[in-house]
C-alpha positions as CSV (number, residue, x, y, z in Angstrom):
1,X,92.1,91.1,113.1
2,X,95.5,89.8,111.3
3,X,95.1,87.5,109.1
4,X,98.5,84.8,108.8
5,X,99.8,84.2,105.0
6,X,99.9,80.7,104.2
7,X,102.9,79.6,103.5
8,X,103.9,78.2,100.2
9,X,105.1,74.5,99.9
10,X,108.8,73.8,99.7
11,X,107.9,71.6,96.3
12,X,106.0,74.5,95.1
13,X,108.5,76.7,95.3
14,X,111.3,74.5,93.7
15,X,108.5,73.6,90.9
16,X,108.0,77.3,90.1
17,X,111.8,77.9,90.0
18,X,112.6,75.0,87.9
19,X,109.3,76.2,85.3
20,X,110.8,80.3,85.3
21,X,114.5,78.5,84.6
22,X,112.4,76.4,81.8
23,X,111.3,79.0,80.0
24,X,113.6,81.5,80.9
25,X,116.0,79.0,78.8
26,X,113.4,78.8,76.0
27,X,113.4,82.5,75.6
28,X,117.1,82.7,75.5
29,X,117.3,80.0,72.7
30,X,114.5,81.7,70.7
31,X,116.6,85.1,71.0
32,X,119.5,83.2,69.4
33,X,117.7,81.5,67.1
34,X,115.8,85.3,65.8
35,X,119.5,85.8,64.7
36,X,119.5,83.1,62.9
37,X,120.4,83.9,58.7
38,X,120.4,80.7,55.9
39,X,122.4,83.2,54.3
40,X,125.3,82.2,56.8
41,X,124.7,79.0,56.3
42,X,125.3,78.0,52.9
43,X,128.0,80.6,52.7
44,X,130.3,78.6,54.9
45,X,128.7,75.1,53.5
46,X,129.9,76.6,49.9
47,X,133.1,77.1,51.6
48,X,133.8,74.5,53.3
49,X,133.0,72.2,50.2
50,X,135.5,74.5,47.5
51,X,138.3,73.7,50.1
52,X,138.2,70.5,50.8
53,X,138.0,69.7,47.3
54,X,141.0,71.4,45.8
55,X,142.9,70.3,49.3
56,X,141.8,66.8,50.3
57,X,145.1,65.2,49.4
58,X,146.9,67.3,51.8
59,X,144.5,66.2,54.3
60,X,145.5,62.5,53.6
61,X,149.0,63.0,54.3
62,X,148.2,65.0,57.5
63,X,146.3,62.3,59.0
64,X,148.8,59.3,57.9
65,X,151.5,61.4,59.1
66,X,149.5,62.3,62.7
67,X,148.6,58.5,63.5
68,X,152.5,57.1,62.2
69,X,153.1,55.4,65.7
70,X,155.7,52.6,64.0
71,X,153.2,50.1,63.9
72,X,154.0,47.7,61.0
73,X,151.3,47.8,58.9
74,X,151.8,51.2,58.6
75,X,153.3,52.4,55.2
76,X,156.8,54.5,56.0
77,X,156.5,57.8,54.4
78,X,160.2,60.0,54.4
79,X,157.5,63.4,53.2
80,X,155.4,65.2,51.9
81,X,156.1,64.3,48.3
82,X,157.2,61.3,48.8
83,X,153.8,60.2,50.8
84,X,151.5,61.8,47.9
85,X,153.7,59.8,45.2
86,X,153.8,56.5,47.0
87,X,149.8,57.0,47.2
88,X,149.7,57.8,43.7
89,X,151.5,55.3,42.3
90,X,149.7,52.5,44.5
91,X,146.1,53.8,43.6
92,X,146.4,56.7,41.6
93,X,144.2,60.3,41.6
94,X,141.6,57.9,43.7
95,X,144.0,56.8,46.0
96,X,145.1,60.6,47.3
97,X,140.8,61.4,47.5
98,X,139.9,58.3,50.1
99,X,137.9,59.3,52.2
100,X,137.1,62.6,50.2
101,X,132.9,62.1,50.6
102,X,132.8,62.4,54.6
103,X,135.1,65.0,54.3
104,X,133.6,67.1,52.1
105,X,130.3,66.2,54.0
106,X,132.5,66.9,57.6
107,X,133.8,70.0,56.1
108,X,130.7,71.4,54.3
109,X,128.5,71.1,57.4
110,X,130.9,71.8,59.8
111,X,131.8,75.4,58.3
112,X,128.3,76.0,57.2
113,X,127.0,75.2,60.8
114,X,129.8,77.2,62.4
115,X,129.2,80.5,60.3
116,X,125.5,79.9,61.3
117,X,125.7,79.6,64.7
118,X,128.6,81.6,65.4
119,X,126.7,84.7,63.7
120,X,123.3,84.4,65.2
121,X,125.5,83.8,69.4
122,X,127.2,87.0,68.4
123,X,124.0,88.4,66.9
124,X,122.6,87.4,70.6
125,X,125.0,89.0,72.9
126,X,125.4,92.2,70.5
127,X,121.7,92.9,71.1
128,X,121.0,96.2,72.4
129,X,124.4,97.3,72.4
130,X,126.1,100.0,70.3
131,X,129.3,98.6,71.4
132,X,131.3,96.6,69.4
133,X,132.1,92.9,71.1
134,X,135.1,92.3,72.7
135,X,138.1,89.6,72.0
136,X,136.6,87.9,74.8
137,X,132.8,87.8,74.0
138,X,134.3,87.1,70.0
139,X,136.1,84.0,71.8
140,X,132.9,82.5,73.6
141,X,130.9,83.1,70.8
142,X,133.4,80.8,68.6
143,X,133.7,78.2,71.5
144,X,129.4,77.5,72.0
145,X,129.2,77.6,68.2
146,X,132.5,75.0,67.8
147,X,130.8,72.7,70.6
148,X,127.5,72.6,68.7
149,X,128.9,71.8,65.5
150,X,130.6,69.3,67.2
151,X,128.1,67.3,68.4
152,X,126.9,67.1,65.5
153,X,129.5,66.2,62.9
154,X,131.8,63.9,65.2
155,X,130.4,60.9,63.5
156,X,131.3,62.1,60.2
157,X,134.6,62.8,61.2
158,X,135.3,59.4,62.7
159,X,134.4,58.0,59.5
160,X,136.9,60.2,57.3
161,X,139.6,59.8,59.5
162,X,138.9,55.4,58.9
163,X,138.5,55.4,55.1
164,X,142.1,57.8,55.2
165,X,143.5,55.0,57.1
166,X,142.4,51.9,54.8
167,X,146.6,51.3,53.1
168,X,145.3,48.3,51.0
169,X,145.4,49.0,47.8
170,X,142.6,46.0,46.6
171,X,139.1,47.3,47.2
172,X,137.7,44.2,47.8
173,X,139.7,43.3,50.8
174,X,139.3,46.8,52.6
175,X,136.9,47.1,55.3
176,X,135.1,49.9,54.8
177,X,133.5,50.8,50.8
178,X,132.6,53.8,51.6
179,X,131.4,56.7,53.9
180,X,127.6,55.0,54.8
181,X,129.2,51.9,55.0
182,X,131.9,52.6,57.4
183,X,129.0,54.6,59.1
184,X,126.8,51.3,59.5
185,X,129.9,49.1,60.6
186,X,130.6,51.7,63.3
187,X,127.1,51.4,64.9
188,X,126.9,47.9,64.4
189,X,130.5,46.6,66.0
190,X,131.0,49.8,68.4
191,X,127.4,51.7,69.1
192,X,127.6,55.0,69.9
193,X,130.8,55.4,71.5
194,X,132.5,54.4,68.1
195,X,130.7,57.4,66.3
196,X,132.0,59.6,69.2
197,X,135.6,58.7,69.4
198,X,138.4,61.1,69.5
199,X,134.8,63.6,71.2
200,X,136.4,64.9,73.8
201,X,140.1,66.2,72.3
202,X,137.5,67.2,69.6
203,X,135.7,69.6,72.8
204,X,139.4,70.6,73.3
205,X,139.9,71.3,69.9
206,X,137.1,73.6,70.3
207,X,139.5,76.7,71.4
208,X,141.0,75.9,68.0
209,X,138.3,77.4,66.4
210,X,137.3,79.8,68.9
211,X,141.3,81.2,68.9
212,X,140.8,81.6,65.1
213,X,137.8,83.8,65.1
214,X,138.6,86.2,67.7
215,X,142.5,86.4,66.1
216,X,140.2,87.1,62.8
217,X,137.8,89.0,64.3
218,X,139.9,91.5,65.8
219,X,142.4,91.6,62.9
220,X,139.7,92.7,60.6
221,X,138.4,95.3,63.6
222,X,142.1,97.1,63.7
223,X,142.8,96.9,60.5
224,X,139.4,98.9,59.5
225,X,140.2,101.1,62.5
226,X,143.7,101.5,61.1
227,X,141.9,102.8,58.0
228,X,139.3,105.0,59.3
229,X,136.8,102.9,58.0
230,X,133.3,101.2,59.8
231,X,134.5,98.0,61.7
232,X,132.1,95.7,59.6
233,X,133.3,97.3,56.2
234,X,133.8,95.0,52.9
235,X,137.4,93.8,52.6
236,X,139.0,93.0,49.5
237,X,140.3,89.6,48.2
238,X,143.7,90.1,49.8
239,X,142.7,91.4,53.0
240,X,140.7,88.7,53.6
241,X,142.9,86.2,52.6
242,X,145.8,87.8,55.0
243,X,143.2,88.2,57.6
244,X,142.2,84.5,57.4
245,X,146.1,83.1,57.4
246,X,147.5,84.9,60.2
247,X,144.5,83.7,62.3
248,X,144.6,80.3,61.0
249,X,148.7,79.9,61.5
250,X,147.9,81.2,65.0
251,X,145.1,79.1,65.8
252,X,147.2,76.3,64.6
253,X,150.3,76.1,66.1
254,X,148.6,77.0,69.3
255,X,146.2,74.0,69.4
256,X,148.1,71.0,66.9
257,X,148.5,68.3,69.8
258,X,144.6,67.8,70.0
259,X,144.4,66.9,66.5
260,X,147.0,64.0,66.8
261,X,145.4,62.9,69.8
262,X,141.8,63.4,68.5
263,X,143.4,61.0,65.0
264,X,145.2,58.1,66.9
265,X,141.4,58.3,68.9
266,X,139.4,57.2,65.7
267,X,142.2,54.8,64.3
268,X,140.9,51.5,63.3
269,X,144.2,50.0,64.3
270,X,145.5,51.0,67.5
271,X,143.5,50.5,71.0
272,X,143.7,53.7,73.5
273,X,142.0,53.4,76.8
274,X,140.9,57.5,75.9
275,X,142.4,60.7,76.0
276,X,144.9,60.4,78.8
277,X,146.5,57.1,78.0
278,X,147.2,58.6,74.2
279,X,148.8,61.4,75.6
280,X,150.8,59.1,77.7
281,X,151.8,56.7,75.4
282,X,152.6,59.3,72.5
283,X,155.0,61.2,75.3
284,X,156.8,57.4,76.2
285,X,157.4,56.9,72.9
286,X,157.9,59.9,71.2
287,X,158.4,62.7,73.5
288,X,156.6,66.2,72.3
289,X,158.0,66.0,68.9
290,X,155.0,62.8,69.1
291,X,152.4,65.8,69.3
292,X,153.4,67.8,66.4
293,X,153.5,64.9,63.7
294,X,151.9,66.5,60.6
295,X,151.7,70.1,61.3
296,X,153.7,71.0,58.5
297,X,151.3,69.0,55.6
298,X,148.5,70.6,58.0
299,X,149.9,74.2,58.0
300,X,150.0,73.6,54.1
301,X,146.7,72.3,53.8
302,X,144.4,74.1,56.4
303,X,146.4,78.2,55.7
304,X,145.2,77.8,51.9
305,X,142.1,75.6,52.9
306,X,141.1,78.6,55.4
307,X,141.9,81.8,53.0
308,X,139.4,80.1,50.1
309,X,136.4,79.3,52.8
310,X,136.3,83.0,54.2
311,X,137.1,83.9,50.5
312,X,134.0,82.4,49.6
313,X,131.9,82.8,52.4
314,X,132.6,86.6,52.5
315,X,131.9,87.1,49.2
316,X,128.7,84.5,49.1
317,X,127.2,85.7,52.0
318,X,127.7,89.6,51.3
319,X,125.6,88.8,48.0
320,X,123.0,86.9,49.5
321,X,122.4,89.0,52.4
322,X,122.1,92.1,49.4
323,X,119.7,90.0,47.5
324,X,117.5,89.4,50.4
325,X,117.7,93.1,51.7
């Protein structure tokens, strides 16, 4: 005598596929996170920070040159020189670091969490593997770490990009006194969308990163090649530092527009209706040349800016990593 199997509920079944996708997720994360190194960490955070010091001023002109839509309140700047000098003489050495503290906060975390997740993702997908990643898998691995660090640093970034843009010269009568202030205000007049402003050309921006690393990546994979050496072998000072500007003059000049639309996002004194109606307005009344306002004090700033941060992570991270072997 046959007995019938009893069928399993529909709910069941779509209750134990959404508990194996649960913890099928969980295991993936924990995978990552067993890649996971400090070391990475606060290698890039060390980086990030030297940089940004020494280059914050170029930073400054960047930005007032990227948001310069002919408003009137808007100092008129003819260069470079002329934009650092006209900020000096207005408010001197402090005038050219505004807006230094989320920056160096912005940049610190944001390289520091890059290296670290960047480095345990390809960690993750090199498992098992004797083969060496490819351009691709170095490019996806640069995109899922940009996207988390991201998320969470926007907020500082919206705040940099504010205290940059204060042009009074009296600190009583600017709006924002500093980085937790402007943070506070942000929340309080705007909520969360005002923390996340310029978010999504910042997703965009995303490949930015992500174009970098694989361009360095690969660079320091055929080069090694090139000299018969093991693909993960120690560079010099130089090498990394020509490794690190080619990528970054690459990476640059490739992605530039987001940054201008990602700047005139988070400025306190223009009102876009998002992404798309910048992009419009900057192409009605400045054509293309609109989307490339800046590069050059950017190409200045970020080429050194990039060479001392893999400089000193290389070198920080190769000694830590020793230490703790």
């Amino acid at each position: 005598m046959s007995s019938a199997q009893t069928p399993r509920p529909v709910g069941d079944t779509r209750l134990s596929s959404k508990s194996f996708s649960a913890v099928s997720l969980a295991g993936h994360v924990q995978q990552v996170f067993s890649h996971v190194r400090i070391e990475n960490l606060v290698a890039g955070l060390s980086g990030g920070v030297v940089s940004t010091l020494v280059l914050h001023p170029l930073d400054l002109v960047k930005i007032r040159f990227a948001v310069s839509d002919g408003l009137e309140l808007r100092p008129k700047y003819s260069g470079i020189l002329h934009c650092m000098k006209s900020v000096w003489q207005q408010d001197g050495v402090r005038g050219l670091y505004q807006g230094v503290t989320p920056n160096v906060w912005g940049a610190g975390a944001s390289w520091g969490l890059y290296f670290f997740f960047y480095n345990a993702i390809k960690g993750y997908m090199k498992e098992g593997r004797q083969t060496e990643l490819s351009a691709a898998e170095h490019l996806v691995s640069a995109a899922e770490a940009g996207i988390l660090t991201l998320t969470l640093t926007n907020p500082i970034w919206v705040t940099k990009t504010r205290l940059v843009l204060q042009y009074n010269s009296d600190p009583a009568s600017r709006h924002y006194k500093g980085m937790l202030d402007a943070l506070v205000k942000i929340y309080r007049h705007e909520g969360v969308p005002g923390l996340y402003k310029g978010y999504v050309p910042g997703l965009f921006g995303t490949s930015h990163g992500a174009l970098q690393f694989m361009a360095y990546e690969e660079l320091k994979r055929e080069y090694n090649k090139y000299k018969k050496v093991p693909s993960d072998a120690k560079l010099n000072a130089l090498e990394y530092i020509t490794m690190a500007a080619l990528s970054k003059i690459f990476a640059v000049a490739t992605t530039y527009p987001y940054q201008v639309v990602r700047a005139r996002l988070q400025d306190q004194h223009n009102t876009y209706n998002g992404t798309m109606d910048v992009i419009r307005r900057t192409w009605r009344n400045e054509g293309a040349f609109g989307f490339y306002k800046g590069i050059i004090p950017n190409v200045i700033r970020v080429t050194p800016a990039c060479c001392i941060t893999f400089v000193v992570y290389e070198n920080i991270s190769d000694f830590l990593l020793r230490q703790n072997k």
